[in-house]
C-alpha positions in Angstrom: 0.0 0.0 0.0 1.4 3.7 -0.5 1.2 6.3 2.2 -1.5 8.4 3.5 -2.8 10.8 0.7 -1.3 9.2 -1.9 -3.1 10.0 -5.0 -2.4 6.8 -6.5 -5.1 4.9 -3.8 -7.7 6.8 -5.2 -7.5 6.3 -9.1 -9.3 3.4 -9.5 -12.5 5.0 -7.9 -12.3 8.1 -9.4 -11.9 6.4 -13.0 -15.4 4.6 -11.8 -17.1 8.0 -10.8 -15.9 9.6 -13.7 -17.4 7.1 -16.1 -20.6 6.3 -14.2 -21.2 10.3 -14.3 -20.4 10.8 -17.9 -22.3 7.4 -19.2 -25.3 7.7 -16.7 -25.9 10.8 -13.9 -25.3 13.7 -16.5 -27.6 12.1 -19.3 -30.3 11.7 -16.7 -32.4 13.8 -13.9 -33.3 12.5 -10.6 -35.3 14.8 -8.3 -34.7 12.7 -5.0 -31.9 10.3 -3.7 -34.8 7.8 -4.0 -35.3 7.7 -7.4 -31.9 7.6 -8.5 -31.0 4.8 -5.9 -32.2 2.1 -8.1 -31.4 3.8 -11.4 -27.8 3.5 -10.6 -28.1 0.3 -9.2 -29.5 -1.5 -12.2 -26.5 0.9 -14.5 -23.7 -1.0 -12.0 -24.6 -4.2 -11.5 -26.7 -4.8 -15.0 -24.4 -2.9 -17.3 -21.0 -1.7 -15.7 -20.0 -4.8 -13.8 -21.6 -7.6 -16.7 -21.9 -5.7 -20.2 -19.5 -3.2 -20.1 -16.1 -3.5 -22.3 -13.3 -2.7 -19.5 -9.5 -1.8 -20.8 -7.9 -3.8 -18.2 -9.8 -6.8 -19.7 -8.9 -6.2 -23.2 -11.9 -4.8 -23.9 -14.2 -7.4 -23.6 -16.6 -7.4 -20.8 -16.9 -9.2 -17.6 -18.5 -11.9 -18.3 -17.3 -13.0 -21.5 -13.5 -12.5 -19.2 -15.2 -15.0 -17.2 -16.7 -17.5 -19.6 -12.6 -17.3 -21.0 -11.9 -18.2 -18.1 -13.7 -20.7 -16.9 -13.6 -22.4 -20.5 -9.3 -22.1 -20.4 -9.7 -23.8 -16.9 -11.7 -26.8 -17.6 -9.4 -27.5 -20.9 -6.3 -27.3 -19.0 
């Protein structure tokens, strides 16, 4: 781990914010808390974490990573 207040601990979750603000919150308008709650929920765990092409997979998403996996597992 780096030392306290190292910028480098929070790049990872400010990559996140950034792209869940610029692919979701600014394209849409919630008037309470409430309502975007489960908006955000469904963009994270339906799209972002499943669907979602990620760099530092290659740019394929999750789940197809997995399926690679998996698949590469059973033949070796």
């Amino acid at each position: 781990m780096n030392g306290v207040g190292c910028w480098y601990d929070n790049a990872p979750m400010e990559s996140f914010f950034g792209t869940l603000k610029a692919e979701r919150v600014h394209h849409c308008v919630y008037r309470t808390r409430d309502e975007a709650r489960p908006d955000l929920f469904q963009y994270i765990e339906g799209f972002y974490n499943l669907r979602r092409l990620h760099s530092s997979l290659a740019y394929v998403s999750p789940m197809a990573h997995e399926q690679l996996y998996h698949k590469q597992a059973v033949l070796a």
